[in-house]
PDBQT receptor file of N, H, CA, C and O in Angstrom, charges set to zero:
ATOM      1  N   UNK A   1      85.814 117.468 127.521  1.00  0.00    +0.000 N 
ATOM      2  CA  UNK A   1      85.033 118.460 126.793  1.00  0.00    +0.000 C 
ATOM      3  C   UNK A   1      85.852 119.049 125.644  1.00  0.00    +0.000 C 
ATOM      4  O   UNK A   1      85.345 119.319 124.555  1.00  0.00    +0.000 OA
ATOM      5  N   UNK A   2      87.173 119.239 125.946  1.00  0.00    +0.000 N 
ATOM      6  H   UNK A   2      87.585 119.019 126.831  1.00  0.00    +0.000 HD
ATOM      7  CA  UNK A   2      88.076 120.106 125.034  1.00  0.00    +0.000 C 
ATOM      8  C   UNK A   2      88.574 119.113 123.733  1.00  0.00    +0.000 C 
ATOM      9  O   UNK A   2      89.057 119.452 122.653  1.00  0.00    +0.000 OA
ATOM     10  N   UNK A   3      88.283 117.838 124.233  1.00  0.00    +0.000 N 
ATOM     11  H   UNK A   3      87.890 117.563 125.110  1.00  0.00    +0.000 HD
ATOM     12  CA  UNK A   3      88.695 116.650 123.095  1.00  0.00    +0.000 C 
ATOM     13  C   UNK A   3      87.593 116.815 122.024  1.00  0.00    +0.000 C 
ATOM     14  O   UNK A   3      87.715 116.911 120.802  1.00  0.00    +0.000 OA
ATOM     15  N   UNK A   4      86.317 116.825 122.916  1.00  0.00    +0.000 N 
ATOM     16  H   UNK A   4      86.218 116.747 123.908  1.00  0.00    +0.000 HD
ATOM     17  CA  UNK A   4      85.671 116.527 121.883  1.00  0.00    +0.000 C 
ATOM     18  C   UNK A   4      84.955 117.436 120.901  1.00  0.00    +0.000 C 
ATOM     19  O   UNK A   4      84.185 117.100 120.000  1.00  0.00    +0.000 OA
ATOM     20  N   UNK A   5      85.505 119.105 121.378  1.00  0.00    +0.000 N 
ATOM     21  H   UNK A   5      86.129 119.378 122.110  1.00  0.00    +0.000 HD
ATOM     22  CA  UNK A   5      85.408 120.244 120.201  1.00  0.00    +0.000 C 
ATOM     23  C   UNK A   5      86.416 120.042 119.701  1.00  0.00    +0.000 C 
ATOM     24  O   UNK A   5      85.982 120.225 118.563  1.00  0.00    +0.000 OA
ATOM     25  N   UNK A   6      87.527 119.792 119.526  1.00  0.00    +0.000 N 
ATOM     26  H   UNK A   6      87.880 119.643 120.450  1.00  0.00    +0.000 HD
ATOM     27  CA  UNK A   6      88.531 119.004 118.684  1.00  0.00    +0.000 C 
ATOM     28  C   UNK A   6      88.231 118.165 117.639  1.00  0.00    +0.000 C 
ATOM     29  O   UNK A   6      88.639 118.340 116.491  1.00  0.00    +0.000 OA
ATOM     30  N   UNK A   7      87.310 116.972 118.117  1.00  0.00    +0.000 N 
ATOM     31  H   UNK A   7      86.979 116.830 119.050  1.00  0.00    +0.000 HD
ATOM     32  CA  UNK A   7      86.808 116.473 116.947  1.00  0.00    +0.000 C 
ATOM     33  C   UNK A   7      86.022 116.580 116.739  1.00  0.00    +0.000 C 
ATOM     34  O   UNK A   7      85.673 115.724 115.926  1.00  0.00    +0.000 OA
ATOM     35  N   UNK A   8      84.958 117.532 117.099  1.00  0.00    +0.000 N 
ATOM     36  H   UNK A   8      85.242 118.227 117.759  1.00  0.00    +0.000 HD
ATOM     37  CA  UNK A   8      83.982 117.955 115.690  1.00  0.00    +0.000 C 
ATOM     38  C   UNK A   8      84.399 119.500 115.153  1.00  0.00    +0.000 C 
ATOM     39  O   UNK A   8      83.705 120.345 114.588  1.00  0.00    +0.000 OA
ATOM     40  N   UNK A   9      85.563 119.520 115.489  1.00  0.00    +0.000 N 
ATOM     41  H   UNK A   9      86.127 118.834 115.948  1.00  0.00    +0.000 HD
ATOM     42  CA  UNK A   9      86.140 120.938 114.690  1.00  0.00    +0.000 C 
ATOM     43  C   UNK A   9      86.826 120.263 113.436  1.00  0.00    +0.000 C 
ATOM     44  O   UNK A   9      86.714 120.795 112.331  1.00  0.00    +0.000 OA
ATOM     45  N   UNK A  10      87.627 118.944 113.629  1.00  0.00    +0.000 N 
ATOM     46  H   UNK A  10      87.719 118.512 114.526  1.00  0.00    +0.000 HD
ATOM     47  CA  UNK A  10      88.844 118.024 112.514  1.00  0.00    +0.000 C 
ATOM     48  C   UNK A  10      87.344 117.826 111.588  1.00  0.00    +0.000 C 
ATOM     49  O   UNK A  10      87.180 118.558 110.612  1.00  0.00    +0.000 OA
ATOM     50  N   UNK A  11      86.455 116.969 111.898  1.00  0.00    +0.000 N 
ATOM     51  H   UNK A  11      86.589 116.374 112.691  1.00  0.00    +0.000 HD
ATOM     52  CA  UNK A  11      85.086 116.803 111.219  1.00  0.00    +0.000 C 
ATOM     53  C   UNK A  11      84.509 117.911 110.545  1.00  0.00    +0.000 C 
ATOM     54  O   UNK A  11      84.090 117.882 109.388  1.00  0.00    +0.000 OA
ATOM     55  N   UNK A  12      84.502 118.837 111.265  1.00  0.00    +0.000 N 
ATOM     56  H   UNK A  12      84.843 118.861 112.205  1.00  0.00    +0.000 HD
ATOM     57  CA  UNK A  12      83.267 120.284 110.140  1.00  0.00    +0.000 C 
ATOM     58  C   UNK A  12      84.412 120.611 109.022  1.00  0.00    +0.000 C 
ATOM     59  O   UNK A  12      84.257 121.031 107.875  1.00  0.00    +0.000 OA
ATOM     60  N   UNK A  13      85.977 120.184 109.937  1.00  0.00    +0.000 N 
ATOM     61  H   UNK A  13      86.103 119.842 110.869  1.00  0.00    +0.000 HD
ATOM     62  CA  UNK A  13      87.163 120.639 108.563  1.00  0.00    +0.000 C 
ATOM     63  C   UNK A  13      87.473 119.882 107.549  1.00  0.00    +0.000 C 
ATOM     64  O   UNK A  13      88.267 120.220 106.670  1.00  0.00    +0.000 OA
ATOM     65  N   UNK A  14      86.783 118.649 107.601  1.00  0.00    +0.000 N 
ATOM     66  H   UNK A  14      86.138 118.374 108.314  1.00  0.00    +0.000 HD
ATOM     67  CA  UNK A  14      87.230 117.427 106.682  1.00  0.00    +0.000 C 
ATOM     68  C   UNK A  14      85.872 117.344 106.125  1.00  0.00    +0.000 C 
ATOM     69  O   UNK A  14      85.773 116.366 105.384  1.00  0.00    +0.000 OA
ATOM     70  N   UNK A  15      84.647 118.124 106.239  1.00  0.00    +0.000 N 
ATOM     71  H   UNK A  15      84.727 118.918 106.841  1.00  0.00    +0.000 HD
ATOM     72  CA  UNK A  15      83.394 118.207 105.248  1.00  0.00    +0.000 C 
ATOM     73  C   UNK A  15      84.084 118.950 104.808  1.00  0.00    +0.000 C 
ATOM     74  O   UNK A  15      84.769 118.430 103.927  1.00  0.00    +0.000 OA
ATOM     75  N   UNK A  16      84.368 120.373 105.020  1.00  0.00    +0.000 N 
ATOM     76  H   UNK A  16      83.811 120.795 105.735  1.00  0.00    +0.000 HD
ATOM     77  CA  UNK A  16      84.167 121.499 104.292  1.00  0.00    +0.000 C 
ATOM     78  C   UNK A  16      85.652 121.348 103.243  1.00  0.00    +0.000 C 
ATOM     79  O   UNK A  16      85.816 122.180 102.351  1.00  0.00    +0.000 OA
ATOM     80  N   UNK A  17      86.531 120.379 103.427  1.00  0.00    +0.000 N 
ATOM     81  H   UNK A  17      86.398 119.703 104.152  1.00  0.00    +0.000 HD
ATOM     82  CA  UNK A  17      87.162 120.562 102.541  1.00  0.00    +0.000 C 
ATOM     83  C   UNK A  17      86.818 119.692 101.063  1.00  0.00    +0.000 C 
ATOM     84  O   UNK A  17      87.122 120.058  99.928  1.00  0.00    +0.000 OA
ATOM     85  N   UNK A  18      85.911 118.124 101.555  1.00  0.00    +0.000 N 
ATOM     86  H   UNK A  18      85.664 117.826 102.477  1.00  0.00    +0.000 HD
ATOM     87  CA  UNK A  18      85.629 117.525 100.522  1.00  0.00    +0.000 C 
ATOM     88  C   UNK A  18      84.585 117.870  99.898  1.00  0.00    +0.000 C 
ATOM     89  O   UNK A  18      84.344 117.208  98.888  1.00  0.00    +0.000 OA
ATOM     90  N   UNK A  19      83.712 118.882 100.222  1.00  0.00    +0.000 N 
ATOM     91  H   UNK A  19      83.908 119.420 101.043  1.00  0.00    +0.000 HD
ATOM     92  CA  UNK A  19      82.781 119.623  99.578  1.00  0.00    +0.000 C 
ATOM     93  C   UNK A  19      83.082 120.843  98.818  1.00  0.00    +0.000 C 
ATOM     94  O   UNK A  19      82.337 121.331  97.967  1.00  0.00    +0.000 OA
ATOM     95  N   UNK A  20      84.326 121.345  99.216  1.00  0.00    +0.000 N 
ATOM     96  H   UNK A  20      84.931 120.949  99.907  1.00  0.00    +0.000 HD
ATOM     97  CA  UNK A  20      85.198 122.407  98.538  1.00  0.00    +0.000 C 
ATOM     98  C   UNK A  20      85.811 121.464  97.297  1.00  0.00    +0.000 C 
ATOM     99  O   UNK A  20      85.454 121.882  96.196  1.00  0.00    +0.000 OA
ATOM    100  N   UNK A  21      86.562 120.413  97.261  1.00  0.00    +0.000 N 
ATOM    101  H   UNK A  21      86.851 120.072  98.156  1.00  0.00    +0.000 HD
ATOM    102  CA  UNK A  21      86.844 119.762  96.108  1.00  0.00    +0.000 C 
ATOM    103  C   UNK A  21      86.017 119.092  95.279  1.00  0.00    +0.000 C 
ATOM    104  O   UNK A  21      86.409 118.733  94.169  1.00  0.00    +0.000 OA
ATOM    105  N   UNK A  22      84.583 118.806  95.793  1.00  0.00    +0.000 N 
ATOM    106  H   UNK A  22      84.265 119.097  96.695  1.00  0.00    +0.000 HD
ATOM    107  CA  UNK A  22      83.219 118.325  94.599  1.00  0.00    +0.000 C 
ATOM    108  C   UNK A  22      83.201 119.264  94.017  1.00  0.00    +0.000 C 
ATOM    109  O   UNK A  22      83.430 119.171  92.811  1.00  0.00    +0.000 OA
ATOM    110  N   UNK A  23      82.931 120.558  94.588  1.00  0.00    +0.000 N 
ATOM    111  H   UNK A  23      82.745 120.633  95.568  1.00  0.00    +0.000 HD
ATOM    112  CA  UNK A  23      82.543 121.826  94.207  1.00  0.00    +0.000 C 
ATOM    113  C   UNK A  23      83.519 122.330  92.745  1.00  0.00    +0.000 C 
ATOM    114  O   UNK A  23      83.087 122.668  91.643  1.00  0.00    +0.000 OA
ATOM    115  N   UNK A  24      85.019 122.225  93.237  1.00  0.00    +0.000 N 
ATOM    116  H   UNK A  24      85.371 121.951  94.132  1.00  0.00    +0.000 HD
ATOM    117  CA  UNK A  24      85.695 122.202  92.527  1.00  0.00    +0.000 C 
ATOM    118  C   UNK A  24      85.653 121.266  91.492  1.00  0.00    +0.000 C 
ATOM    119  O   UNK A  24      85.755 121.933  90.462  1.00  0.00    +0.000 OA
ATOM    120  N   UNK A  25      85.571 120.230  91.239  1.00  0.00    +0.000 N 
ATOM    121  H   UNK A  25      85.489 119.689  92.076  1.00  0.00    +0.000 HD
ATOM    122  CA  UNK A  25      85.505 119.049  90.425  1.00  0.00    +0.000 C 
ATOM    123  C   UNK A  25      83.983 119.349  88.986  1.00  0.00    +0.000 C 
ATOM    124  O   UNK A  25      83.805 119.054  87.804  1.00  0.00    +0.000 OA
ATOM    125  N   UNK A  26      83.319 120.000  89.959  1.00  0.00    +0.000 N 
ATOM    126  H   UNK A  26      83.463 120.240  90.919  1.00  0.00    +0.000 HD
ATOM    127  CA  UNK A  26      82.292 120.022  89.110  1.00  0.00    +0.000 C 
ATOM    128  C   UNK A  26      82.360 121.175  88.549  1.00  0.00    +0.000 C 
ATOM    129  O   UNK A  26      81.815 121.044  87.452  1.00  0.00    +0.000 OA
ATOM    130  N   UNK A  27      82.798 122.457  88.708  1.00  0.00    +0.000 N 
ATOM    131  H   UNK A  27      83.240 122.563  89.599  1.00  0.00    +0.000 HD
ATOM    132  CA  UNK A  27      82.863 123.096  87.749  1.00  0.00    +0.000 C 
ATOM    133  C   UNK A  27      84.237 123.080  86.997  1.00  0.00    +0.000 C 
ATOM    134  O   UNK A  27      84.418 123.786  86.005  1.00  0.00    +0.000 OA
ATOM    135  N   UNK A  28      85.013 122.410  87.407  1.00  0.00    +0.000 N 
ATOM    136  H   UNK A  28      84.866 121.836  88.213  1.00  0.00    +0.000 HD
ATOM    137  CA  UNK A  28      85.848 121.861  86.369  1.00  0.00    +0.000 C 
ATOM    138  C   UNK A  28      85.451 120.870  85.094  1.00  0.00    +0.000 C 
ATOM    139  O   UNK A  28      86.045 120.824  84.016  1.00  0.00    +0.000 OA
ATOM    140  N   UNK A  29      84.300 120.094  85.495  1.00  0.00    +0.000 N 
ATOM    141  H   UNK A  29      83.818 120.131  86.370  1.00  0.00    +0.000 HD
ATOM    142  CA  UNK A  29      83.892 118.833  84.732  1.00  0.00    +0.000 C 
ATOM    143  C   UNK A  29      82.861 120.254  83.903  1.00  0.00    +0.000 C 
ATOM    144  O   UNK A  29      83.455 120.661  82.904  1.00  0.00    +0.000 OA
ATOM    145  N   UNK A  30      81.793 120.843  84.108  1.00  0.00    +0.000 N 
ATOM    146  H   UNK A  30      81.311 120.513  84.919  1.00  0.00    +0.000 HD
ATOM    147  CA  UNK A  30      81.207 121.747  83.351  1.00  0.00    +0.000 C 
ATOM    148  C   UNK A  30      82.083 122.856  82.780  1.00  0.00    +0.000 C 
ATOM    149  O   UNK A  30      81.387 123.502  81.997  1.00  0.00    +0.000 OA
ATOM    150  N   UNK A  31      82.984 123.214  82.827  1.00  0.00    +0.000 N 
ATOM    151  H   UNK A  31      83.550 122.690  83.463  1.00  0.00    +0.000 HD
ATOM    152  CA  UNK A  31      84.205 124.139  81.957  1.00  0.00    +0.000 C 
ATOM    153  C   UNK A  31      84.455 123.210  80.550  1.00  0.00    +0.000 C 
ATOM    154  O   UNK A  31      84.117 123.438  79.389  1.00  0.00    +0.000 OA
ATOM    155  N   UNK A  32      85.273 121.937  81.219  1.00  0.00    +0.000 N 
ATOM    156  H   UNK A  32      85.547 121.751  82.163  1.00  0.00    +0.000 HD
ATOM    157  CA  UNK A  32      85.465 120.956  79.657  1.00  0.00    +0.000 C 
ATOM    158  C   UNK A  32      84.478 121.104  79.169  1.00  0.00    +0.000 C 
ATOM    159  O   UNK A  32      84.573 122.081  78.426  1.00  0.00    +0.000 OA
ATOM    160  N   UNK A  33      82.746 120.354  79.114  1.00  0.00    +0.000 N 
ATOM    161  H   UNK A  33      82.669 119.561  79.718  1.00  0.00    +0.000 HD
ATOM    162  CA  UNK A  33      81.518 119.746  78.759  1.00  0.00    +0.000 C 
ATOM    163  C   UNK A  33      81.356 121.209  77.706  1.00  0.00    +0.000 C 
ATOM    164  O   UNK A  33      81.101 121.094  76.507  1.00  0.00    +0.000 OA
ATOM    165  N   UNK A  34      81.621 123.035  78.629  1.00  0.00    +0.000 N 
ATOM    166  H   UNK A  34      81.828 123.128  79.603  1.00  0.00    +0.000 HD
ATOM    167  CA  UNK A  34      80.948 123.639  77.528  1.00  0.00    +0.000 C 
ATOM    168  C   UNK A  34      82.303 123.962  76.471  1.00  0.00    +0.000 C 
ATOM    169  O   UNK A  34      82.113 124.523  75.391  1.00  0.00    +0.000 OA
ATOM    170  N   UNK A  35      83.848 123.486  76.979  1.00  0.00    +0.000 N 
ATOM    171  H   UNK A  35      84.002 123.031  77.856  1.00  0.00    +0.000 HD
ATOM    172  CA  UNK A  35      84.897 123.834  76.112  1.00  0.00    +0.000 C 
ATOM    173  C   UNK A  35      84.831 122.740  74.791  1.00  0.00    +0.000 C 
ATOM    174  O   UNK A  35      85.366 123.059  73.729  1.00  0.00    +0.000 OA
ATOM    175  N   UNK A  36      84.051 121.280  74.964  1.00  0.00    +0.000 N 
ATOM    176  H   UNK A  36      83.616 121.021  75.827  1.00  0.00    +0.000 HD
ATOM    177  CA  UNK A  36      84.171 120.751  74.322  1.00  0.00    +0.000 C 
ATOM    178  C   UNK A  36      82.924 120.182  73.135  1.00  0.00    +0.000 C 
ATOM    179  O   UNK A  36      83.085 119.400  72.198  1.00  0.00    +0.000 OA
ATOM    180  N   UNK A  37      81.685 120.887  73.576  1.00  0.00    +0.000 N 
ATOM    181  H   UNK A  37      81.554 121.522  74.337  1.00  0.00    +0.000 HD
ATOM    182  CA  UNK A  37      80.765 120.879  72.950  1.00  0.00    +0.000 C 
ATOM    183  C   UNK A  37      80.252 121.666  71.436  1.00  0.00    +0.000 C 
ATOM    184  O   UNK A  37      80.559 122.856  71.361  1.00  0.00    +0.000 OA
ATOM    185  N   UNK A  38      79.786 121.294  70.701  1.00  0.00    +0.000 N 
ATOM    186  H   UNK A  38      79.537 120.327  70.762  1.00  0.00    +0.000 HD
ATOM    187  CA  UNK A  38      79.865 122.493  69.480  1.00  0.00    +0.000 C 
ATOM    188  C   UNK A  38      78.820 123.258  69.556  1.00  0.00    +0.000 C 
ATOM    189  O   UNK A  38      77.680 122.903  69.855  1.00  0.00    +0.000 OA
ATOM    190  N   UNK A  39      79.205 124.369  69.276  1.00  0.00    +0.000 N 
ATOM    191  H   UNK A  39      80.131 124.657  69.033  1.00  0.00    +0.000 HD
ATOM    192  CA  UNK A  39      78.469 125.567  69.661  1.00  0.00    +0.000 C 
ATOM    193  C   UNK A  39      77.373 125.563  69.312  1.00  0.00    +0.000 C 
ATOM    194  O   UNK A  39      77.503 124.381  68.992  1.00  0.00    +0.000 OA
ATOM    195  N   UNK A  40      76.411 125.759  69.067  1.00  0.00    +0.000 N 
ATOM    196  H   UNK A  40      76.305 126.718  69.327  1.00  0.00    +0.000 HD
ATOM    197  CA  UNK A  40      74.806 126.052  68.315  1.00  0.00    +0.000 C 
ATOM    198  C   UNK A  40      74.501 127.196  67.745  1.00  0.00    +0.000 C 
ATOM    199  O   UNK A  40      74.259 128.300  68.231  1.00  0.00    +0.000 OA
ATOM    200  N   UNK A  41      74.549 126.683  66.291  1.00  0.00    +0.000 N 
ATOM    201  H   UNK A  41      74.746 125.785  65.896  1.00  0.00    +0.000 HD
ATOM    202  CA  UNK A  41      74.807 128.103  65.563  1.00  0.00    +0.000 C 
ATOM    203  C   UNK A  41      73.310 127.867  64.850  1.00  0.00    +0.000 C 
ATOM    204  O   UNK A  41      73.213 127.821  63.624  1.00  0.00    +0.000 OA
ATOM    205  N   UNK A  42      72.483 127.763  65.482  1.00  0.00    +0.000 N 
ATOM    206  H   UNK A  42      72.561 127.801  66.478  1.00  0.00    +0.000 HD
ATOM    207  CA  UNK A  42      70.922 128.087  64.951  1.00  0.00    +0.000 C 
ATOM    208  C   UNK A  42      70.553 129.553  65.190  1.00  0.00    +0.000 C 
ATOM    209  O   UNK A  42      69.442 129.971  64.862  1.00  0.00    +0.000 OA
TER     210      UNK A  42
C-alpha cells in the first residue's frame, strides 16, 4: 500500500513539474513574440 502512494506521489510530482516548465516556456516564448514585434502605432 505504502509503495504504491509513493508512486503516485513521484507521478503527481513529475506532472506538476513538467507542466510548471510548459507553463514557464510559454510565457517565456510570449515575452520574446511581444519584445520582438513592432509596436502598432495606428
Amino acid at each position: 500500500m505504502m509503495k504504491k502512494l509513493l508512486v503516485v506521489a513521484g507521478v503527481i510530482g513529475a506532472v506538476a513539474l513538467v507542466a510548471k516548465k510548459v507553463k514557464a516556456s510559454n510565457d517565456e516564448r510570449a515575452l520574446w513574440h511581444e519584445a520582438t514585434t513592432a509596436p502598432d502605432l495606428r
